[in-house]
N, C-alpha and C positions, 0 to 999 in steps of 0.2 A: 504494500500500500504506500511506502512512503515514496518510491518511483513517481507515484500519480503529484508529488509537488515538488518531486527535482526541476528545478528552473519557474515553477509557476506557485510561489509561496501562497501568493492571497487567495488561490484555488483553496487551501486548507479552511480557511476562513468562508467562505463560498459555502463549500460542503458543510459546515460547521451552523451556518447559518439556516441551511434547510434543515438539518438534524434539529438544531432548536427549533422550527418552524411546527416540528410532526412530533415535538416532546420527547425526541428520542437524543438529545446532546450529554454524552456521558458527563462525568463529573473532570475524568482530566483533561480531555479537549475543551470544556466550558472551563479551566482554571490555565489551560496554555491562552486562548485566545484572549481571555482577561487580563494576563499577566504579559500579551504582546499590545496593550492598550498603547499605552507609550511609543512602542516604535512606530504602529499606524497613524497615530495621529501625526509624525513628522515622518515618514514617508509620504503622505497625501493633502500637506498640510491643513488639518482639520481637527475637530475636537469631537465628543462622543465616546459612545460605548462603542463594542467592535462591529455587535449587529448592526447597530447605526449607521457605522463608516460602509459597510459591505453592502446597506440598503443604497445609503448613497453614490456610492462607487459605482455599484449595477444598475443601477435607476431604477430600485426594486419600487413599487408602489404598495401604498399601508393594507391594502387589503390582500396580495400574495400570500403572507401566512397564512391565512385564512384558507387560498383554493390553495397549497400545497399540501395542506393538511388532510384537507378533502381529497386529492387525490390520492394521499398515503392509504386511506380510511377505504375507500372503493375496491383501490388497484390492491391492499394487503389482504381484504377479504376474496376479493377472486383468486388474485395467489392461492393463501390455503387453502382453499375448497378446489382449486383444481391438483395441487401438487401435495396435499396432506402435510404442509409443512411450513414452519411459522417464517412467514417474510422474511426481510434483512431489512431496518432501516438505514443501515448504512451503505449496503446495494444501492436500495434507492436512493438515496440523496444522492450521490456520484452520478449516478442512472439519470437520476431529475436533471442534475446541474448540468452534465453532458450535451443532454436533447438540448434543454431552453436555452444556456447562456455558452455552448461551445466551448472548447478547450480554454479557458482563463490563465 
């Protein structure tokens, strides 16, 4: 996995930011991306929390949480019920971030 942010750091944060989206943001990825507060905001100069700067960066608008959620919620119950076997929110996110926002 950590291939997927060789050369494309704020990718990590991206995917981090869908995981928080669908309630599935572990406790270490939510305490890296917190504790890289500081360099985002003087890499982009800007201030905020890190979802903040990643809404802004991407020109996510305030209601995305909302339908990525809903799509987690649809696409993890077809999942299971076709494959007998519980999602990956972290599949998905990568998966989500992929299709919608392209290699980052």
């Amino acid at each position: 996995m950590s291939d997927r942010y060789t050369d494309k750091p704020f990718l990590r944060f991206v995917d981090a930011w869908v995981l928080q989206a669908i309630g599935h943001l572990d406790d270490a990825t939510a305490a890296y991306c917190k504790a890289m507060e500081p360099q985002l905001h003087k890499s982009f100069g800007t201030t905020g929390s890190w979802p903040q700067i990643v809404a802004r960066q991407m020109k996510l608008g305030p209601d995305l949480p909302a339908q990525v959620r809903k799509i987690w919620e649809e696409g993890k119950a077809r999942f299971e019920a076709a494959n007998g076997t519980s999602a990956d929110p972290v599949q998905f996110a990568m998966i989500y971030v992929d299709r919608n926002f392209g290699q980052q």
